[in-house]
N, C-alpha and C positions, 0 to 999 in steps of 0.2 A: 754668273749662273745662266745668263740669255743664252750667253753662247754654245755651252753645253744643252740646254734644251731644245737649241735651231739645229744643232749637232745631230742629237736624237732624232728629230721630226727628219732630220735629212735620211738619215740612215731608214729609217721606219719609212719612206716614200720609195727610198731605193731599193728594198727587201719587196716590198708588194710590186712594184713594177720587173723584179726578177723573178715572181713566184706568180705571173699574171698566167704564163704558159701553161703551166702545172695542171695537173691530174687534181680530183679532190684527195685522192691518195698520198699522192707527191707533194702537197700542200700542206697535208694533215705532217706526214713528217717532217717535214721541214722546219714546221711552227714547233715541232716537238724538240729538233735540234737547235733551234735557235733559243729556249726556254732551257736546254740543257747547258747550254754554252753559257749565256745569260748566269743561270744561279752557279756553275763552276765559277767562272772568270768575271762576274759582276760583282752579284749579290757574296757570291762563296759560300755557298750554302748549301754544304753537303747533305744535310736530310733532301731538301728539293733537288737536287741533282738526281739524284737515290731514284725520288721518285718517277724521274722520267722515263728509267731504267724498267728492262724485264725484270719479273718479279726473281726470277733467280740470277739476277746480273753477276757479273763477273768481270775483272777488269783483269791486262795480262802485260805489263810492260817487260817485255822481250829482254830489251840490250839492258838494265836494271834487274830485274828478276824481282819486279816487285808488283804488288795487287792484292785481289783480292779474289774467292771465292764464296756465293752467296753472298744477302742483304747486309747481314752483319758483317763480316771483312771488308766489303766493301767500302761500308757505310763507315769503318774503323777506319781505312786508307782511305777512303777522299780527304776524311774530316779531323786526321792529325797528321796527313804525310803531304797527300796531292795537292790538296787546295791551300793549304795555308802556306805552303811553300812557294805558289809561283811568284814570281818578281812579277812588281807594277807595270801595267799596258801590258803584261803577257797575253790575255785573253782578246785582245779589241778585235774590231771587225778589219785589220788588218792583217790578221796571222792567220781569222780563220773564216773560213768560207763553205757555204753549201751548192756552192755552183756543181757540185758532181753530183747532185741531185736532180738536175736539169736534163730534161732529155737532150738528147744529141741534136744539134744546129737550135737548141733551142736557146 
């Protein structure tokens, strides 16, 4: 369990030293992506993902043909298609990044 919590503290030291450049704007989203990221692929916890989302959210996966429109579809495809489906470590902070968040040479 130590190791998984120096894990965390590590990541959480690397995340503010990447978001040190940041706008309060660029900031504020960011924290909002990584909270969204977080309850998809941590927690899995499609109402709080939901909420991160515009209040008219919509998801649209292309090469599948699958998602949703509006709170409720959505909230129906996170929470019995998207999220319960991904395979283990799919979400970690090595698949996914807010570095394009980042302004340029930043």
């Amino acid at each position: 369990m130590k190791a998984i919590e120096k894990l965390e503290s590590q990541e959480m030291k690397e995340q503010q030293s990447n978001k040190a450049g940041l706008t309060p704007a660029q900031r504020l989203l960011s924290d909002l992506w990584d909270e969204h990221v977080r309850d998809e692929f941590a927690t899995k916890d499609a109402a709080a993902a939901l909420d991160t989302m515009v209040p008219v959210a919509y998801v649209n996966h292309v090469p599948v043909l699958t998602g949703g429109v509006g709170h409720d579809q959505v909230k129906e495809f996170y929470s019995k298609h998207f999220i319960p489906k991904h395979p283990a470590g799919y979400g970690n902070r090595a698949n996914f990044s807010n570095n394009w968040l980042r302004p340029a040479g930043g």
